[in-house]
TORZALUM-213359 format. One record per residue (C-alpha): residue in three letters; x, y, z; residue number from 1. Coordinates in steps of 0.1 Angstrom, whole numbers, padded with zeros to 4 digits. Example, Ala and Ser with C-alpha at 12.3 -4.5 7.8 and 13.67 -1.06 7.14 Angstrom:
BEGIN
type = ala; u = 0123; v = -0045; w = 0078; seq = 1 $
type = ser; u = 0137; v = -0011; w = 0071; seq = 2 $
***
This chain:
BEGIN
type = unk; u = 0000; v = 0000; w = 0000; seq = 1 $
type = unk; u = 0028; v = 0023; w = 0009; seq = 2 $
type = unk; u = 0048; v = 0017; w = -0023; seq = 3 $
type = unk; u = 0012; v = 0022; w = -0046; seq = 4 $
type = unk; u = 0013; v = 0058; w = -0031; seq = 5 $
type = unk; u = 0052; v = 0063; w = -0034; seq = 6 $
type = unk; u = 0043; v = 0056; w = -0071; seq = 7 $
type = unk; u = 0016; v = 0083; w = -0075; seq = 8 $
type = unk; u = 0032; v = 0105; w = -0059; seq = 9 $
type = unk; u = 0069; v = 0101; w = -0069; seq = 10 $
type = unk; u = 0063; v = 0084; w = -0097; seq = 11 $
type = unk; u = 0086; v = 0056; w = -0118; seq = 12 $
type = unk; u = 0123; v = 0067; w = -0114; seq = 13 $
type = unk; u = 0152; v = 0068; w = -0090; seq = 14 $
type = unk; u = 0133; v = 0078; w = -0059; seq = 15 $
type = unk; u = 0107; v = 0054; w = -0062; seq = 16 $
type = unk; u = 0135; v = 0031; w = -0068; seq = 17 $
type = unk; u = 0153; v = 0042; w = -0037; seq = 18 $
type = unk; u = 0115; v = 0042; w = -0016; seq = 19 $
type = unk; u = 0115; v = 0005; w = -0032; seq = 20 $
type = unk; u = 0144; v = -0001; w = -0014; seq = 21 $
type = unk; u = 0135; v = 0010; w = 0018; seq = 22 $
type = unk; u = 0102; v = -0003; w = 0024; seq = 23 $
type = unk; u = 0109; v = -0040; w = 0011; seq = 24 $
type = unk; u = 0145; v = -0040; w = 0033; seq = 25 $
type = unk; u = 0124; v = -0032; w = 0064; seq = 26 $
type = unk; u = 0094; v = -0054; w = 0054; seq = 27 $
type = unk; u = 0122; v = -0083; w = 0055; seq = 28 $
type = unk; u = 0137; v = -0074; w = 0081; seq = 29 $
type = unk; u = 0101; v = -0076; w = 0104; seq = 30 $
type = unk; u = 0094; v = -0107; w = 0087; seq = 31 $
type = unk; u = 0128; v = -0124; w = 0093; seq = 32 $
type = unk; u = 0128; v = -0114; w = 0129; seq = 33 $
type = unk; u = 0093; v = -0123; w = 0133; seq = 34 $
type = unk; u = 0101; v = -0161; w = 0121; seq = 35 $
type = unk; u = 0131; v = -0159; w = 0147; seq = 36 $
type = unk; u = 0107; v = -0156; w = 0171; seq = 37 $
type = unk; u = 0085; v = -0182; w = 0166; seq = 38 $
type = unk; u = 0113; v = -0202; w = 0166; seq = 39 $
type = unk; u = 0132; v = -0194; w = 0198; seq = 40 $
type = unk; u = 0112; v = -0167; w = 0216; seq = 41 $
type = unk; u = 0140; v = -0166; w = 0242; seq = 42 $
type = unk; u = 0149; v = -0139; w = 0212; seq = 43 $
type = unk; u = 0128; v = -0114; w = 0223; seq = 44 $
type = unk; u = 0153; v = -0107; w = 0253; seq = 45 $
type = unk; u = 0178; v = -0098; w = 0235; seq = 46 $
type = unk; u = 0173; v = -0057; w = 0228; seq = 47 $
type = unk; u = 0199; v = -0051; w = 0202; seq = 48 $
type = unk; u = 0183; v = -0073; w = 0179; seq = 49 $
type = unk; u = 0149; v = -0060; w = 0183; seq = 50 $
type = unk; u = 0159; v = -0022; w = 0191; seq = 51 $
type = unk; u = 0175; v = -0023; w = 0156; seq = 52 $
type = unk; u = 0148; v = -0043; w = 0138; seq = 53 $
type = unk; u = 0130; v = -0005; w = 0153; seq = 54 $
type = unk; u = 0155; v = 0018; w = 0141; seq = 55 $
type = unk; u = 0154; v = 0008; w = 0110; seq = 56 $
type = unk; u = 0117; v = 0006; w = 0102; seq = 57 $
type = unk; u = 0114; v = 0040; w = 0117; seq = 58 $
type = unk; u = 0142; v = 0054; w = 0095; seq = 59 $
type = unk; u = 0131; v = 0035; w = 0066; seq = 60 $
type = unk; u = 0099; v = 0056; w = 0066; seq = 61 $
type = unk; u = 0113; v = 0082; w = 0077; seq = 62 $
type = unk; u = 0135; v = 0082; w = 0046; seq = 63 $
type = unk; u = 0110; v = 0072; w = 0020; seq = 64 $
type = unk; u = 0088; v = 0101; w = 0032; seq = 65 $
type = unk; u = 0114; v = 0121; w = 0027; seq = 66 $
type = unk; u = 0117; v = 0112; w = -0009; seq = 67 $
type = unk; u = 0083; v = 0126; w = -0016; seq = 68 $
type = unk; u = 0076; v = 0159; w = -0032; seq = 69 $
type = unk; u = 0058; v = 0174; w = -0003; seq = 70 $
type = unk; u = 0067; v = 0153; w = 0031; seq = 71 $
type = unk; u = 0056; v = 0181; w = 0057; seq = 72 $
type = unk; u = 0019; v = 0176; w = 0059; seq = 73 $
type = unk; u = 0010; v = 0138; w = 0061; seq = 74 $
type = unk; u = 0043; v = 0132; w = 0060; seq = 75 $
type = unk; u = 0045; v = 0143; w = 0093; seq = 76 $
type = unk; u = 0012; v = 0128; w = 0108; seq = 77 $
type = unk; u = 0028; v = 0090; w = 0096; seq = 78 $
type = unk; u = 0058; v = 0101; w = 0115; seq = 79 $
type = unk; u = 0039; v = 0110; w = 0144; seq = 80 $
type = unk; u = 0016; v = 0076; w = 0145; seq = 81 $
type = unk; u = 0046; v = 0058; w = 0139; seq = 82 $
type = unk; u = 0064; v = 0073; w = 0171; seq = 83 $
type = unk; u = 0029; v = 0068; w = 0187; seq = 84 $
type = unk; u = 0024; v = 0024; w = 0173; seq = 85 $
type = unk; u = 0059; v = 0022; w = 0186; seq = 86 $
type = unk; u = 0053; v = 0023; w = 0225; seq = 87 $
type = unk; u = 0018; v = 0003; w = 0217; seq = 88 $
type = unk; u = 0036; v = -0021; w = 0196; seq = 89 $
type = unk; u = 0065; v = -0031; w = 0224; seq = 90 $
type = unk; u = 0052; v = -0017; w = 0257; seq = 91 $
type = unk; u = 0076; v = -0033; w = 0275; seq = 92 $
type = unk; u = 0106; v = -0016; w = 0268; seq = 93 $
type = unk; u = 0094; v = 0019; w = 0271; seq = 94 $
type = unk; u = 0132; v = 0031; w = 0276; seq = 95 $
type = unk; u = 0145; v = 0016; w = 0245; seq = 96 $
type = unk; u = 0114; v = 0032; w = 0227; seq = 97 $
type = unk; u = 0121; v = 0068; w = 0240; seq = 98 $
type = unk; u = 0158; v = 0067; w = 0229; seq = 99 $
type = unk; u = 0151; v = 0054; w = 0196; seq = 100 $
type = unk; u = 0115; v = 0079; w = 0186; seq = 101 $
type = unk; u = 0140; v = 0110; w = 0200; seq = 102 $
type = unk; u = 0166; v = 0102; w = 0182; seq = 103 $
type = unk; u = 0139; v = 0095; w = 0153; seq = 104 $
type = unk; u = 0120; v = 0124; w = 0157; seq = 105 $
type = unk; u = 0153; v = 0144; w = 0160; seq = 106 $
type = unk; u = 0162; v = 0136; w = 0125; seq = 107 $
type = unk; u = 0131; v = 0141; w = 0109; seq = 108 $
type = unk; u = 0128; v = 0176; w = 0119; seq = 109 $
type = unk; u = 0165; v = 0186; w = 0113; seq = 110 $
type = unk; u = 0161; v = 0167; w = 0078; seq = 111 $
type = unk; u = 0125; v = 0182; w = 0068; seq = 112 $
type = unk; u = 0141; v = 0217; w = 0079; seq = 113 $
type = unk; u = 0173; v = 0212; w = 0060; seq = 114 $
type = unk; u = 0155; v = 0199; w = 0031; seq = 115 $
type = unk; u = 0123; v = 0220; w = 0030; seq = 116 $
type = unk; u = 0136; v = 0248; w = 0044; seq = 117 $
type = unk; u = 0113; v = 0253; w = 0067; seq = 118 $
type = unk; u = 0109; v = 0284; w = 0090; seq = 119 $
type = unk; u = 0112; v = 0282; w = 0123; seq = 120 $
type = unk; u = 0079; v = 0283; w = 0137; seq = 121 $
type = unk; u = 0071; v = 0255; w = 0110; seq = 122 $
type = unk; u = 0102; v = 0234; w = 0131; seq = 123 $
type = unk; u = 0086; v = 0242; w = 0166; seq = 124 $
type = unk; u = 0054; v = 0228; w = 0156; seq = 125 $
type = unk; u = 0072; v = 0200; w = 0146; seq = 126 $
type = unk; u = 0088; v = 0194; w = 0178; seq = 127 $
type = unk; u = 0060; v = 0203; w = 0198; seq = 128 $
type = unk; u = 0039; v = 0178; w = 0180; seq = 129 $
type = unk; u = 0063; v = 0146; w = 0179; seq = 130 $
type = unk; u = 0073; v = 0153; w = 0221; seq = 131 $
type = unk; u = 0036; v = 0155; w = 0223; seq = 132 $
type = unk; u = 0034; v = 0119; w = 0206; seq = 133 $
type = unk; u = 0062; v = 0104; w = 0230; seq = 134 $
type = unk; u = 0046; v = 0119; w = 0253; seq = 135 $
type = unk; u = 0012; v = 0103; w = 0249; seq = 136 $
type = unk; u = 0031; v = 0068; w = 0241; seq = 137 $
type = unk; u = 0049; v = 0065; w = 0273; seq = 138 $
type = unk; u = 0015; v = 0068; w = 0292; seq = 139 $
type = unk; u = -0002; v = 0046; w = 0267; seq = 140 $
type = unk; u = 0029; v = 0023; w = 0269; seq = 141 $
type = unk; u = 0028; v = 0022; w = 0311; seq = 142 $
type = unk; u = -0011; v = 0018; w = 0309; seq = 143 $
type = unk; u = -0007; v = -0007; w = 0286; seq = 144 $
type = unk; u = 0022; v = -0025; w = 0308; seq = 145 $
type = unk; u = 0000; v = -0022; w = 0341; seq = 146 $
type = unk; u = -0031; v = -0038; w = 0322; seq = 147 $
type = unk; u = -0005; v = -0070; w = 0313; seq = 148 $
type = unk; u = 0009; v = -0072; w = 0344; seq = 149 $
type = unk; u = -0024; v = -0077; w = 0361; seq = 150 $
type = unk; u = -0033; v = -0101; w = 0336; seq = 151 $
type = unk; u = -0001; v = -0119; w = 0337; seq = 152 $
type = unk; u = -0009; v = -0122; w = 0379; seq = 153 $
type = unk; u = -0040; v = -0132; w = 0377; seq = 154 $
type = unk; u = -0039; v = -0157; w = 0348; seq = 155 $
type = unk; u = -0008; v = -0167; w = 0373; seq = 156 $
type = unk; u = -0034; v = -0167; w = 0400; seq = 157 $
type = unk; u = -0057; v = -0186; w = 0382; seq = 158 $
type = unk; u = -0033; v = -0214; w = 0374; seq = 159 $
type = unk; u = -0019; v = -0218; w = 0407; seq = 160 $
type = unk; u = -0053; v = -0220; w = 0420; seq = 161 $
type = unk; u = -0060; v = -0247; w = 0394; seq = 162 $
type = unk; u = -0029; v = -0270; w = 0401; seq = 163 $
type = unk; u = -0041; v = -0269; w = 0439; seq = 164 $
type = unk; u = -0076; v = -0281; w = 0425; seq = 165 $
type = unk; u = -0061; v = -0309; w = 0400; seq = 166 $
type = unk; u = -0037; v = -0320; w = 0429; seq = 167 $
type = unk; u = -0068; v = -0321; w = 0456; seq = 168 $
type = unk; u = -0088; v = -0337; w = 0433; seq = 169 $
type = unk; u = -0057; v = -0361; w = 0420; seq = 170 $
type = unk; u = -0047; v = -0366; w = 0459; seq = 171 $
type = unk; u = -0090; v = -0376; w = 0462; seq = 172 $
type = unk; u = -0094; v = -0398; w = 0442; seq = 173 $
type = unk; u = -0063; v = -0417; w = 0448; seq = 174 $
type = unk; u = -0076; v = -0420; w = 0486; seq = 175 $
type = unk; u = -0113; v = -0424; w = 0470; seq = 176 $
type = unk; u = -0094; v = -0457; w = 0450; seq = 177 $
type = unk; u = -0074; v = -0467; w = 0481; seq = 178 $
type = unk; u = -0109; v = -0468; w = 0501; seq = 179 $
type = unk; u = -0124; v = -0489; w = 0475; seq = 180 $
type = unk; u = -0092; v = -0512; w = 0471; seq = 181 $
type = unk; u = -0092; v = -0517; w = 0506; seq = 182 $
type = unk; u = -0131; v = -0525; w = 0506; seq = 183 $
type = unk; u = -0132; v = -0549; w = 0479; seq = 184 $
type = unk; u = -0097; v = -0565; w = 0499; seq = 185 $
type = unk; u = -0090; v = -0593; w = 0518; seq = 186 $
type = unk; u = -0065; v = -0579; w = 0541; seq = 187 $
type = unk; u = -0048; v = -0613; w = 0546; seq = 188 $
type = unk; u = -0043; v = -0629; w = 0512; seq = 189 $
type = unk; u = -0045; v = -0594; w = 0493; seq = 190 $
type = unk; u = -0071; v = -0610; w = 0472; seq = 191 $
type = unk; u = -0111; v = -0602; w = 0467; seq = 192 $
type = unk; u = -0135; v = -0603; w = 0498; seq = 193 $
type = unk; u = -0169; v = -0623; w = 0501; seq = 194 $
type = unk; u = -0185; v = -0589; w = 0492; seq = 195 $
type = unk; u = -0163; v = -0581; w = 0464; seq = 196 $
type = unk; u = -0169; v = -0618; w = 0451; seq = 197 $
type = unk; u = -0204; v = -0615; w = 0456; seq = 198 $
type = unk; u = -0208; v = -0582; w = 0436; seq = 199 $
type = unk; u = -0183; v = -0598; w = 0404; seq = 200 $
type = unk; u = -0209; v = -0631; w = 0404; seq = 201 $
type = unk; u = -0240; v = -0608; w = 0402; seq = 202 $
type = unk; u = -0226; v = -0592; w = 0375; seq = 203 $
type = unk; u = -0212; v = -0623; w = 0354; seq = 204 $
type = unk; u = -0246; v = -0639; w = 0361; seq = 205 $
type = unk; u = -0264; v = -0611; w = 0341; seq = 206 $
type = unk; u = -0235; v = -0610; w = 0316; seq = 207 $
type = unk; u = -0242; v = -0650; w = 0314; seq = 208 $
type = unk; u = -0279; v = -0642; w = 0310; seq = 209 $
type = unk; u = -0276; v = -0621; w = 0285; seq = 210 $
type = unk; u = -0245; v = -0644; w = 0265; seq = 211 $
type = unk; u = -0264; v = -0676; w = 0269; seq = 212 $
type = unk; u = -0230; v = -0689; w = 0282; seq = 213 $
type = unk; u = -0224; v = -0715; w = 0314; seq = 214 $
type = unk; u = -0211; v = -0705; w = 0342; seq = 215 $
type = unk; u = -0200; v = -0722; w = 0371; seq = 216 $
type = unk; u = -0186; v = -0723; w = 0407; seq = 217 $
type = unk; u = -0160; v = -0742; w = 0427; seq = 218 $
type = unk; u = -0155; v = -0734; w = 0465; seq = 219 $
type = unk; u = -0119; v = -0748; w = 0482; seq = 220 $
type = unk; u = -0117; v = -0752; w = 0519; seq = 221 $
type = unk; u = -0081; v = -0763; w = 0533; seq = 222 $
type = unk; u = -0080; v = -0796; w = 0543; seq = 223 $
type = unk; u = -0072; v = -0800; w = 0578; seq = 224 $
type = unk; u = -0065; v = -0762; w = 0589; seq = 225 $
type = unk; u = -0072; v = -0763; w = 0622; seq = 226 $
type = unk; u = -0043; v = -0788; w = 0629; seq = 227 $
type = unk; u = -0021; v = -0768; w = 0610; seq = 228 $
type = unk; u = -0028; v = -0737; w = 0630; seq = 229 $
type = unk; u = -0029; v = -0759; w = 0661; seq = 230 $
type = unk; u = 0004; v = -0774; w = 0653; seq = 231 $
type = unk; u = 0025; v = -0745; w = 0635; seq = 232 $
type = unk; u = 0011; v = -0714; w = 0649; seq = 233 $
type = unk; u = -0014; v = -0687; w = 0636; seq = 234 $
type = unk; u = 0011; v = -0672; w = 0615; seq = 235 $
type = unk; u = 0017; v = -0707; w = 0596; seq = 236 $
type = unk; u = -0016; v = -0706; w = 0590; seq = 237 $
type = unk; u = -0014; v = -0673; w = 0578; seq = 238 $
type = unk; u = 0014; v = -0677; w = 0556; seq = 239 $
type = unk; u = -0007; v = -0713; w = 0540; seq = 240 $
type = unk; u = -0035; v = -0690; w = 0533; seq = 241 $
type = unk; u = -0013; v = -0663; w = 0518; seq = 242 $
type = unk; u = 0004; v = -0692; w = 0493; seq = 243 $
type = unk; u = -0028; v = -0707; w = 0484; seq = 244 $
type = unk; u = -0044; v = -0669; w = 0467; seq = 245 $
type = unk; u = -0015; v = -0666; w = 0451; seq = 246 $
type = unk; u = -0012; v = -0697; w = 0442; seq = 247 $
type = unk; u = -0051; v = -0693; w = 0429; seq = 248 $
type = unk; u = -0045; v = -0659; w = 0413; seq = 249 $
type = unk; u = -0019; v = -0678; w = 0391; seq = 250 $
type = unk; u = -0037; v = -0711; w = 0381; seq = 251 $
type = unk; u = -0072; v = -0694; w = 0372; seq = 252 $
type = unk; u = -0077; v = -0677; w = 0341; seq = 253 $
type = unk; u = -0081; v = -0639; w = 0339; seq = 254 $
type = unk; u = -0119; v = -0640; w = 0336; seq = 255 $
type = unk; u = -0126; v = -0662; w = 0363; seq = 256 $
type = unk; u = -0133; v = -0642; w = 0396; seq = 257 $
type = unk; u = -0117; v = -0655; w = 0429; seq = 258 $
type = unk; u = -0125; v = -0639; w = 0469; seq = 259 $
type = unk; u = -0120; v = -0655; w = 0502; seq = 260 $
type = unk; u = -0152; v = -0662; w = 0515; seq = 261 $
type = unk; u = -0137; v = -0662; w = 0552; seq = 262 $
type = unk; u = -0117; v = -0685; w = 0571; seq = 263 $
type = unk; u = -0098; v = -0711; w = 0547; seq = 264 $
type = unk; u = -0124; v = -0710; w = 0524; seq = 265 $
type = unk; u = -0118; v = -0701; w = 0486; seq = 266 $
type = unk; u = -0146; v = -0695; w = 0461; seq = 267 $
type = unk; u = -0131; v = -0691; w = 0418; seq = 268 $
type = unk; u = -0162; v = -0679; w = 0394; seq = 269 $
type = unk; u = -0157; v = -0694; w = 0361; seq = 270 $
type = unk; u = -0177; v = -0680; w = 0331; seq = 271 $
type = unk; u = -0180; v = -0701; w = 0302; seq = 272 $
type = unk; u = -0173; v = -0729; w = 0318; seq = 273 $
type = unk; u = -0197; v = -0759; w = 0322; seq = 274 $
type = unk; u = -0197; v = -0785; w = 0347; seq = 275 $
type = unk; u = -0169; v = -0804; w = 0329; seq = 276 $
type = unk; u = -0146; v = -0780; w = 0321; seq = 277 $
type = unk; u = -0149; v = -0766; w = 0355; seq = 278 $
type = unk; u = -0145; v = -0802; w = 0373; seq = 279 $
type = unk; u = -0115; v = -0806; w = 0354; seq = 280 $
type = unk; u = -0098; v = -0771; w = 0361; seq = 281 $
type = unk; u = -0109; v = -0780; w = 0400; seq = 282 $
type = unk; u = -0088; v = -0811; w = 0395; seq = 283 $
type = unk; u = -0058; v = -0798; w = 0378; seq = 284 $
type = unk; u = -0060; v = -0775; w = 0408; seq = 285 $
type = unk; u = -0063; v = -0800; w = 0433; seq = 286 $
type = unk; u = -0037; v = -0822; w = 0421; seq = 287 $
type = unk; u = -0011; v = -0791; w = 0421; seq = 288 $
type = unk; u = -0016; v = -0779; w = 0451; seq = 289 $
type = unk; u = -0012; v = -0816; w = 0466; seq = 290 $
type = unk; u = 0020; v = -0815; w = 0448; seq = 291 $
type = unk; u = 0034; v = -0783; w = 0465; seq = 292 $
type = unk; u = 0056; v = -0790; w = 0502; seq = 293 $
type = unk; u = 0054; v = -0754; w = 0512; seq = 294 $
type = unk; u = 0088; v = -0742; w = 0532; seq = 295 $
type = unk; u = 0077; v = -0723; w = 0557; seq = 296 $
type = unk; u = 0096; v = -0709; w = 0590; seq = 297 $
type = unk; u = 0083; v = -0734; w = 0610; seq = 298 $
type = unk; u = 0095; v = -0770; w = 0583; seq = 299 $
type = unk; u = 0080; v = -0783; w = 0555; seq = 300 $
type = unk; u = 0043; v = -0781; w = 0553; seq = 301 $
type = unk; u = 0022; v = -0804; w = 0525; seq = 302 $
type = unk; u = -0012; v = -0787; w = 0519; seq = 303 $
type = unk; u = -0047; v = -0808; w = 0505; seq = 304 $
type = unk; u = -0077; v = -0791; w = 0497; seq = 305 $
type = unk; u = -0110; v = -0805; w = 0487; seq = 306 $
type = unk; u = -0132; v = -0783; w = 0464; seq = 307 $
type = unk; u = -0169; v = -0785; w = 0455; seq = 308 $
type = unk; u = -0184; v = -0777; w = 0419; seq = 309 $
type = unk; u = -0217; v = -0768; w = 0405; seq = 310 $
type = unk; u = -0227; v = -0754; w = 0372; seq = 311 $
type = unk; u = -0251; v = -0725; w = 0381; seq = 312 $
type = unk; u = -0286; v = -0718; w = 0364; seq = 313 $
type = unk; u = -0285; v = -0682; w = 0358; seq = 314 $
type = unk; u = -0323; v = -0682; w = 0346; seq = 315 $
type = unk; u = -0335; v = -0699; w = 0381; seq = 316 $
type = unk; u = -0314; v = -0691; w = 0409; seq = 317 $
type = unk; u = -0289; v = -0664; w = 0421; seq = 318 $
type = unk; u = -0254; v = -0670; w = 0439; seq = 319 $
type = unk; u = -0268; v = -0680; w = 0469; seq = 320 $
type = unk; u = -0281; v = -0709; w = 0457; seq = 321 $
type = unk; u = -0249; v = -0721; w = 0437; seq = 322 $
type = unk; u = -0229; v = -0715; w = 0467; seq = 323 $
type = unk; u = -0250; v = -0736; w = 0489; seq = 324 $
type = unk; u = -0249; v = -0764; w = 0463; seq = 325 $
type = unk; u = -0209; v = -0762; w = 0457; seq = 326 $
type = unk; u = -0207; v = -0762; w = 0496; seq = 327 $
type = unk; u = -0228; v = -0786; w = 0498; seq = 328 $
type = unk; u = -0205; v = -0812; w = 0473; seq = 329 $
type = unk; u = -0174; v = -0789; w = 0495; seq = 330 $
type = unk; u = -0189; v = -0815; w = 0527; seq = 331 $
type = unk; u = -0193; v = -0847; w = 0507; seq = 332 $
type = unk; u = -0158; v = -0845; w = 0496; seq = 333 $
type = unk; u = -0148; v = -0836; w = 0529; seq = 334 $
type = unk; u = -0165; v = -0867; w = 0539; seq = 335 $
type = unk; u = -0156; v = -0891; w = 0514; seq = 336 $
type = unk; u = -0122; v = -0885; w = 0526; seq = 337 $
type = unk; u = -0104; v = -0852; w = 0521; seq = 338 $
type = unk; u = -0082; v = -0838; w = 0489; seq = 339 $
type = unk; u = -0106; v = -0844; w = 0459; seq = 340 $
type = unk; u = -0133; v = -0828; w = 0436; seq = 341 $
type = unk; u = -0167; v = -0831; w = 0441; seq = 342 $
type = unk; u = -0191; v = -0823; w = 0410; seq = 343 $
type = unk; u = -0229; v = -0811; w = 0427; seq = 344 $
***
């Protein structure tokens, strides 16, 4: 826009070559500063490079305006709102600013005088008006600087207020998590409680419902605990019912559900499973953990457990019922004789 009115006004030749000049060196000169910046804004902090990237758009105008036939009237008012955009353009470094419009202004008057040989009333009006426009751009500039500081603290503000939040509500529900860890925990063998068993097998018996799929059940009671305890200690018995969950989590597949239902008593969900898949996976259970001599503190410990199956109805009867009939087939194989599987 500026070079279509160097060209009516100066007109094709060497001025408009020269204002040519000017305006496209200082045009690349923002430009190339301005992709600097995007780059690596840590840029901005260093004042030479920006105060001359200043200079020399300010003298480049102040130049090309003088190339024009007539530069004292609008001339002077592009000056003057160039002085001005400069402190609301970089209101930060009001000091730097000041130095460079002076010195800008400075020139401008001595050159337009010189040139146009002006009189000196014409040169005080000048003056008058450009101090007048650094003037009104340092309070714009420190009115402008107040406004972003405030910002700048409260946008501060705000995030500091909003890490405390995110940490109070991180630091929440990490204790909400813990709470529900710790109610859905056995706090002996680390695995799922009755309740937490009892809430998985109400919702695999509407999943089951809904697949057409079996499911089935197996409860495992220690053979002989009491005499371990009696003989060992507590803390034997402990540490056996502590080896046998893990010894579950490991041997059950990652859809089956497993809890403690209290005392030495194990219950392991199985979806899918039908009653002769689920009497075999019993078995293969069994038959390990009669193969296991445990090393505890107290010696050598050799672990049985019997375990009773059923294959649930989920159209007819809730968990209740399939527990009572798996404990049920629990007591026959306890009867029978200890350390085998009992289908219901």
């Amino acid at each position: 826009m500026l070079l279509l009115t160097d060209l009516a006004n100066i007109g094709l030749g060497p001025r408009f070559i020269a204002a040519l000049v000017l305006r496209l060196g200082s045009a690349a000169a923002v430009f190339v500063v301005a992709i600097a910046l995007r780059r690596s804004p840590a840029l901005i902090r260093r004042h030479d490079i920006i105060t001359g990237v200043e200079a020399m758009l300010v003298f480049s105008c102040g130049l090309a305006a003088l190339l024009q036939p007539d530069p004292a009237g609008l001339a002077n008012m592009g000056m003057g709102l160039l002085i001005f955009a400069m402190f609301v353009i970089v209101p930060n470094r009001i000091e730097h600013v000041v130095m460079l419009t002076t010195v800008a202004a400075t020139l401008w008057v001595v050159a337009t005088a010189v040139t146009r040989h002006l009189p000196g009333q014409s040169v005080g009006g000048m003056c008058v008006s450009f101090a007048a426009a650094v003037a009104v751009g340092v309070v714009t500039a420190n009115l402008i600087g107040a406004t972003r500081r405030r910002e700048f603290a409260a946008s501060l503000a705000s995030k500091l207020v909003t890490g405390r939040l995110r940490a109070e509500i991180t630091q929440r529900e990490k204790a909400e998590l813990e709470l529900v860890h710790r109610a859905n925990t056995d706090p002996l063998t680390k695995i799922g409680n009755r309740r937490h068993f009892e809430e998985q097998a109400g919702a695999e018996f509407r999943r089951s419902q809904r697949s057409h799929e079996p499911l089935s059940l197996m409860i495992i009671d220690v053979d002989h605990f009491k005499w371990i305890n009696d003989t060992h200690g507590h803390p034997v018995g402990d540490d056996v019912l502590r080896q046998l969950s893990s010894l579950l989590d490991e041997h059950v597949r990652r859809v089956d559900s497993v809890g403690r239902l209290g005392g030495e008593e194990f219950a392991v969900l199985m979806p899918g499973a039908d009653r002769a898949r689920a009497e075999e996976a019993a078995e293969r259970l069994r038959a390990h953990v009669s193969s296991l001599a445990l090393d505890l503190p107290s010696g050598i410990v050799r672990l049985t457990v019997s375990i009773g199956v059923t294959e649930c109805d989920v159209w007819t009867e809730d968990l209740a019922v399939g527990l009572a009939r798996a404990d049920e087939a629990l007591y026959r194989a306890k009867a029978d004789g200890r350390d085998r599987v009992v289908l219901a």
